[in-house]
TORPA-4810 file (N, C-alpha, C, O; in nm, 3 decimals):
<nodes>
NODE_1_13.188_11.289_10.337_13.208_11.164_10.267_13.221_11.053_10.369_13.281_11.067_10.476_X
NODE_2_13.165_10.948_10.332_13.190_10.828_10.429_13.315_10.745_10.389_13.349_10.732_10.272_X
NODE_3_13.363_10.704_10.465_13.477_10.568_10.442_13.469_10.470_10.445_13.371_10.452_10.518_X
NODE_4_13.510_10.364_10.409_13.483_10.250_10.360_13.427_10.201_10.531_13.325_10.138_10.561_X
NODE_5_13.512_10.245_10.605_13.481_10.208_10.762_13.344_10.239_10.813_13.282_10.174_10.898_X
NODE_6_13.301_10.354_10.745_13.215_10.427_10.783_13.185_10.528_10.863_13.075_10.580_10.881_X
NODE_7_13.357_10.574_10.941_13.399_10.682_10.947_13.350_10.803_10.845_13.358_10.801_10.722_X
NODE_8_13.299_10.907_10.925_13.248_11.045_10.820_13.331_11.137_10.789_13.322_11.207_10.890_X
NODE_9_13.415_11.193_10.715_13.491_11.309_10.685_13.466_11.417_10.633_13.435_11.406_10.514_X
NODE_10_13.466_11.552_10.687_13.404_11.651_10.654_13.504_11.735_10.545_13.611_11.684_10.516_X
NODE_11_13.471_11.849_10.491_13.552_11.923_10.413_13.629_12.021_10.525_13.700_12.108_10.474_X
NODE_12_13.624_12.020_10.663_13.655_12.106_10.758_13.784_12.122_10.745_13.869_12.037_10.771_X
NODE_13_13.810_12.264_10.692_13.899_12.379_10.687_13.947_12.392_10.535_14.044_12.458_10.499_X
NODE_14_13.855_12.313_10.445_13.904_12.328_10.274_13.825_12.445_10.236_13.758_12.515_10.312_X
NODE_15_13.844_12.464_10.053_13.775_12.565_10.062_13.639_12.526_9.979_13.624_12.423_9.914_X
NODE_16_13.550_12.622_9.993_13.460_12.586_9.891_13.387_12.707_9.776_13.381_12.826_9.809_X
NODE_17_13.347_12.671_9.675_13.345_12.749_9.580_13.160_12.787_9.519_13.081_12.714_9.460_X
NODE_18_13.150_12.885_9.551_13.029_12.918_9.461_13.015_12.976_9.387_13.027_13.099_9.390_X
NODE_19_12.964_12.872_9.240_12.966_12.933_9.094_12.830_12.946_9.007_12.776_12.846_8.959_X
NODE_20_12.794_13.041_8.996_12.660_13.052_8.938_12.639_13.001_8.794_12.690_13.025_8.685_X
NODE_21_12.527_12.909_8.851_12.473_12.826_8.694_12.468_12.911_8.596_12.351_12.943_8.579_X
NODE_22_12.553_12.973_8.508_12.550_12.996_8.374_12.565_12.899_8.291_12.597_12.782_8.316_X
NODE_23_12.526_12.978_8.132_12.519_12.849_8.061_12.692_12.787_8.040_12.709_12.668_8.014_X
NODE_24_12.779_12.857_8.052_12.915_12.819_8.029_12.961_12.686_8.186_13.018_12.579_8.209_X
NODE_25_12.902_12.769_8.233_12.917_12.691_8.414_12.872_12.570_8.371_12.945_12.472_8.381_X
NODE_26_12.752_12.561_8.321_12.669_12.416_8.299_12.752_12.365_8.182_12.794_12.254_8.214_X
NODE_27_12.775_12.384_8.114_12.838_12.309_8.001_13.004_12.270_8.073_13.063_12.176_8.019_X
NODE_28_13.052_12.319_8.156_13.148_12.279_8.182_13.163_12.207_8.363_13.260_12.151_8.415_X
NODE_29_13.050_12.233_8.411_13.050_12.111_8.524_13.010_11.960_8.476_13.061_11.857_8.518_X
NODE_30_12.888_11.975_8.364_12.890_11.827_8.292_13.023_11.788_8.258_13.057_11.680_8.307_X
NODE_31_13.111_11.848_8.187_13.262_11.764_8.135_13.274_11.695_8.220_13.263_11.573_8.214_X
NODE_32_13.312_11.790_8.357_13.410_11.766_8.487_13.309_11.671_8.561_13.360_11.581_8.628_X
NODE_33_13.196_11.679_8.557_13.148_11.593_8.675_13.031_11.478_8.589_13.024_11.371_8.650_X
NODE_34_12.975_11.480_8.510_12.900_11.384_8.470_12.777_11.421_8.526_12.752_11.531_8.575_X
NODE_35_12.707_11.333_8.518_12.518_11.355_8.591_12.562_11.323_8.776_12.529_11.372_8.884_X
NODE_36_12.660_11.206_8.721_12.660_11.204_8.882_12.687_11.285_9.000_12.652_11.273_9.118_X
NODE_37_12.777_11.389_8.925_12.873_11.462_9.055_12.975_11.465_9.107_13.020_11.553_9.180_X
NODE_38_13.036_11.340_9.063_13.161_11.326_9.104_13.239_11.348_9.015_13.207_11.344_8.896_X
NODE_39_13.406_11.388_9.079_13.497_11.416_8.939_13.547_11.327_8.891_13.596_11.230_8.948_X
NODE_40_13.538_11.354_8.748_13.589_11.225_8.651_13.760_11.234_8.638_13.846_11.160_8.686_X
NODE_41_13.772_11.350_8.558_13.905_11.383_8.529_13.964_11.500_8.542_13.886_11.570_8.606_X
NODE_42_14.076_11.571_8.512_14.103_11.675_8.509_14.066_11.759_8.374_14.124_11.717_8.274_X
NODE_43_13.997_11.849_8.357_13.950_11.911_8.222_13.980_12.037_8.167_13.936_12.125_8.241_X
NODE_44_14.027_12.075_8.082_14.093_12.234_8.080_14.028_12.234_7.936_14.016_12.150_7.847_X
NODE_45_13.978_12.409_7.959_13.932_12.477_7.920_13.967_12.587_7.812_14.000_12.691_7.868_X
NODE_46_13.970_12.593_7.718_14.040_12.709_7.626_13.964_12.738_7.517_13.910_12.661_7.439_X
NODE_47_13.966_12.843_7.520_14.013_12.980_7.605_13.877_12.953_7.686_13.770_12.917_7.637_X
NODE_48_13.904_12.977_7.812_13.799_12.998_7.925_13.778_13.183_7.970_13.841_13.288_7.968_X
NODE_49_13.606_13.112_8.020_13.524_13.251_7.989_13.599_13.328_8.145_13.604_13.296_8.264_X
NODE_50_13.639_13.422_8.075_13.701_13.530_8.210_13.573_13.551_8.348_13.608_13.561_8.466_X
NODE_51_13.452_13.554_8.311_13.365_13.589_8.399_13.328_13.464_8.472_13.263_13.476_8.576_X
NODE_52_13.368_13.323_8.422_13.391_13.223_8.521_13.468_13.224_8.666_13.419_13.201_8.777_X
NODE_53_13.594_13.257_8.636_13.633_13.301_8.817_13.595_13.444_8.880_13.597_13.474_8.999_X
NODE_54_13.558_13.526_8.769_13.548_13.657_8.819_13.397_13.629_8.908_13.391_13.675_9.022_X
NODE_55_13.298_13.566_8.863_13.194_13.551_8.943_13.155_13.473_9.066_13.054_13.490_9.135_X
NODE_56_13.291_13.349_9.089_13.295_13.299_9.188_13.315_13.331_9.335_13.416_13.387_9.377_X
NODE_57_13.222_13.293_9.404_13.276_13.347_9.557_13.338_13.235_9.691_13.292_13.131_9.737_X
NODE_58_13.376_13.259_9.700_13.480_13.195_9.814_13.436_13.186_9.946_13.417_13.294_10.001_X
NODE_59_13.406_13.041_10.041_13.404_13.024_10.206_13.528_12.907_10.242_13.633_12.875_10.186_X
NODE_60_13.490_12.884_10.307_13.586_12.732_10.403_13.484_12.712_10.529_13.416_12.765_10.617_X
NODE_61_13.523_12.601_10.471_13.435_12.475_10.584_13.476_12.498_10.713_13.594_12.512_10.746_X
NODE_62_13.366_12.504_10.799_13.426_12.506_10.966_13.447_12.324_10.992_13.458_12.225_10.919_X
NODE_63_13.446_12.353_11.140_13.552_12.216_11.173_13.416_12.100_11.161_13.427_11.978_11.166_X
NODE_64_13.311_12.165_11.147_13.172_12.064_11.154_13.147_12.010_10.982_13.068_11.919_10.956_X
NODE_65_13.242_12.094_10.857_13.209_12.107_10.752_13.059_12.178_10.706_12.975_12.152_10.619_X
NODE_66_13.076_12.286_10.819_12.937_12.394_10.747_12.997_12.514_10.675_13.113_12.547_10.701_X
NODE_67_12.931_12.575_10.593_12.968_12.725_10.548_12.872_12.761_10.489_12.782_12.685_10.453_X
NODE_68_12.877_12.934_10.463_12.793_12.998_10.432_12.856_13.097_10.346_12.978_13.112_10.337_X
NODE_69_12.742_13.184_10.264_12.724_13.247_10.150_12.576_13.348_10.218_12.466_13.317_10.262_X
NODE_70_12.645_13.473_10.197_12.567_13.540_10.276_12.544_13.624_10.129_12.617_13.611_10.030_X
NODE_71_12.425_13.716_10.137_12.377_13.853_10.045_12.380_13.771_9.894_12.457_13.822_9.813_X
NODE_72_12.310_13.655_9.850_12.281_13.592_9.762_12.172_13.650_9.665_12.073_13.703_9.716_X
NODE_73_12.190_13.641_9.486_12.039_13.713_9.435_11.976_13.534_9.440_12.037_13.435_9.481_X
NODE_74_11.868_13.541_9.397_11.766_13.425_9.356_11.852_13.348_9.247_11.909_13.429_9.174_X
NODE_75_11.875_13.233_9.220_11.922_13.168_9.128_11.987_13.022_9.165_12.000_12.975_9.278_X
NODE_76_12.017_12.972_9.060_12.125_12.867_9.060_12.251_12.853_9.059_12.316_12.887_8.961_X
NODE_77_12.311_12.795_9.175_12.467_12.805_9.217_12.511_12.670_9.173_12.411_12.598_9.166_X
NODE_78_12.601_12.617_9.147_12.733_12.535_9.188_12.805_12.538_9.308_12.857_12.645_9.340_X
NODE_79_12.820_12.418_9.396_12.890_12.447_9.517_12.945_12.339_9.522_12.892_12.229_9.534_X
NODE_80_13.075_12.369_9.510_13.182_12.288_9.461_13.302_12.260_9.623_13.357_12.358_9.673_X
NODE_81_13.320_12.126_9.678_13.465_12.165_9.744_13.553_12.036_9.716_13.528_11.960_9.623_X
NODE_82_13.630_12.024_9.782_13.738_11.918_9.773_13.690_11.868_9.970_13.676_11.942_10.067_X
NODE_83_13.671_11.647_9.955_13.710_11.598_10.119_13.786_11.522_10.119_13.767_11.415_10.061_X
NODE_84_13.890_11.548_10.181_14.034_11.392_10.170_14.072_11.398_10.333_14.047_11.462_10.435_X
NODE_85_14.155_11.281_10.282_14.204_11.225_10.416_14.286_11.106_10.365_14.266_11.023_10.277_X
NODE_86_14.418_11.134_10.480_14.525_10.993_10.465_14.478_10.882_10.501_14.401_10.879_10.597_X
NODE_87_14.511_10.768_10.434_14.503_10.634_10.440_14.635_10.579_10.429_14.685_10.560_10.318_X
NODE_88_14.713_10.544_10.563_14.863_10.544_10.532_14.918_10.642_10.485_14.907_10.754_10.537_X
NODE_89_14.984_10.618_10.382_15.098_10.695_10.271_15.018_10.771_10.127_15.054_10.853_10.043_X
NODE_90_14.893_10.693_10.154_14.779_10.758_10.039_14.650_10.861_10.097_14.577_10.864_10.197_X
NODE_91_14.673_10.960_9.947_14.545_11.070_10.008_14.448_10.987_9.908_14.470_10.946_9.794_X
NODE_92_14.301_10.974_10.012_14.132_10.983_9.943_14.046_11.089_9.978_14.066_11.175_10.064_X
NODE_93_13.918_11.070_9.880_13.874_11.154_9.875_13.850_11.193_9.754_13.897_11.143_9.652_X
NODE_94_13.772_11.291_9.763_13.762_11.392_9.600_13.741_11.520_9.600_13.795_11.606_9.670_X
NODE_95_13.658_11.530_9.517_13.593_11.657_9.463_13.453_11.652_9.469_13.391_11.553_9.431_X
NODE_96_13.387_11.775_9.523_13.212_11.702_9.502_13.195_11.833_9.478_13.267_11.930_9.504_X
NODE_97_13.055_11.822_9.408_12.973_11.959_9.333_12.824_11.904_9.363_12.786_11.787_9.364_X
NODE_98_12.755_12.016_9.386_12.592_11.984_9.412_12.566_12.146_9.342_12.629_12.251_9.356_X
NODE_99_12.437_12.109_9.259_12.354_12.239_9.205_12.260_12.257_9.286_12.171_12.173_9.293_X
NODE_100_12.258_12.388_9.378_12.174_12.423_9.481_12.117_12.555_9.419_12.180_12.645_9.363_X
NODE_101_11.964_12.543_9.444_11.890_12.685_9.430_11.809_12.773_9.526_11.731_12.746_9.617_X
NODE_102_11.855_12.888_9.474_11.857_13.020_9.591_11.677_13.039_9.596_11.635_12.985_9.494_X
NODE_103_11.608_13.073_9.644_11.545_13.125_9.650_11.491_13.299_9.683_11.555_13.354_9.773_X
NODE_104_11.384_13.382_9.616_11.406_13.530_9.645_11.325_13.588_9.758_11.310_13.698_9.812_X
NODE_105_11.290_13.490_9.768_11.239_13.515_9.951_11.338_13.560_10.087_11.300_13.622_10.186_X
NODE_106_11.474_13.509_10.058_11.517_13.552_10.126_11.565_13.461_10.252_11.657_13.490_10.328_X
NODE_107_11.473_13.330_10.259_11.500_13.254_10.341_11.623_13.170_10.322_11.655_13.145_10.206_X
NODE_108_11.708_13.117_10.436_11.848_13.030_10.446_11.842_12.910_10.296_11.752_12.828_10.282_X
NODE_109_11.926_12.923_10.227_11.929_12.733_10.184_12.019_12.674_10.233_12.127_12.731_10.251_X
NODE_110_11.997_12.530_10.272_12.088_12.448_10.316_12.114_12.336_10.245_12.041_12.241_10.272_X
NODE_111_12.212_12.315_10.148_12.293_12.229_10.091_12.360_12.146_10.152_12.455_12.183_10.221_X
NODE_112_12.322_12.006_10.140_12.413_11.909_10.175_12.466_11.788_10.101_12.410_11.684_10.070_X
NODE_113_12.597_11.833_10.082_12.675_11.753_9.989_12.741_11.643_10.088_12.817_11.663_10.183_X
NODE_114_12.685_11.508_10.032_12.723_11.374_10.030_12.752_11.274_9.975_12.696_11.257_9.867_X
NODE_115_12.831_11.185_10.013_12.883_11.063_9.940_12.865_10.951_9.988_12.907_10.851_9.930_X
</nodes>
């Protein structure tokens, strides 16, 4: 994310989340994020689909804000993290989500989530 300064801030050492585009996934990243991507509000779910966290997989950002997701099938992910930083006495920042697709070739994808 950039700062108003134009200072760059990475997600380095948060975590980040990969959630496969199902149709429940999609119906509920629109709530939370809009077309744009960014988070609107806080949104809760009920009763939420159990195979929503059960299918999610888990990295953290190195200090450059890279990470990886290794032994992927072909498809559509969600890759979701949190970038903040103090400003004084106040935290900024957000939440960002990008829909990235796998390919079954086998070759790297590289996602880059910006603001």
């Amino acid at each position: 994310m950039r700062q108003r300064g134009g200072a760059v801030v990475t997600c380095a050492g948060s975590p980040v989340a990969l959630i496969p585009a199902t149709d429940y996934a999609r119906e509920r990243m629109s709530h939370i994020y809009g077309d744009a991507g960014e988070a609107r509000q806080a949104v809760h779910f009920v009763p939420d689909d159990p195979a929503y966290a059960a299918l999610q997989r888990q990295a953290t950002c190195d200090a450059q804000g890279r990470f990886e997701f290794a032994g992927l099938r072909a498809g559509s992910y969600y890759v979701v993290t949190r970038v903040t930083w103090m400003a004084g006495d106040a935290r900024q920042g957000g939440v960002m989500m990008r829909l990235a697709q796998v390919s079954d070739d086998g070759a790297p994808a590289q996602v880059i989530l910006s603001q």
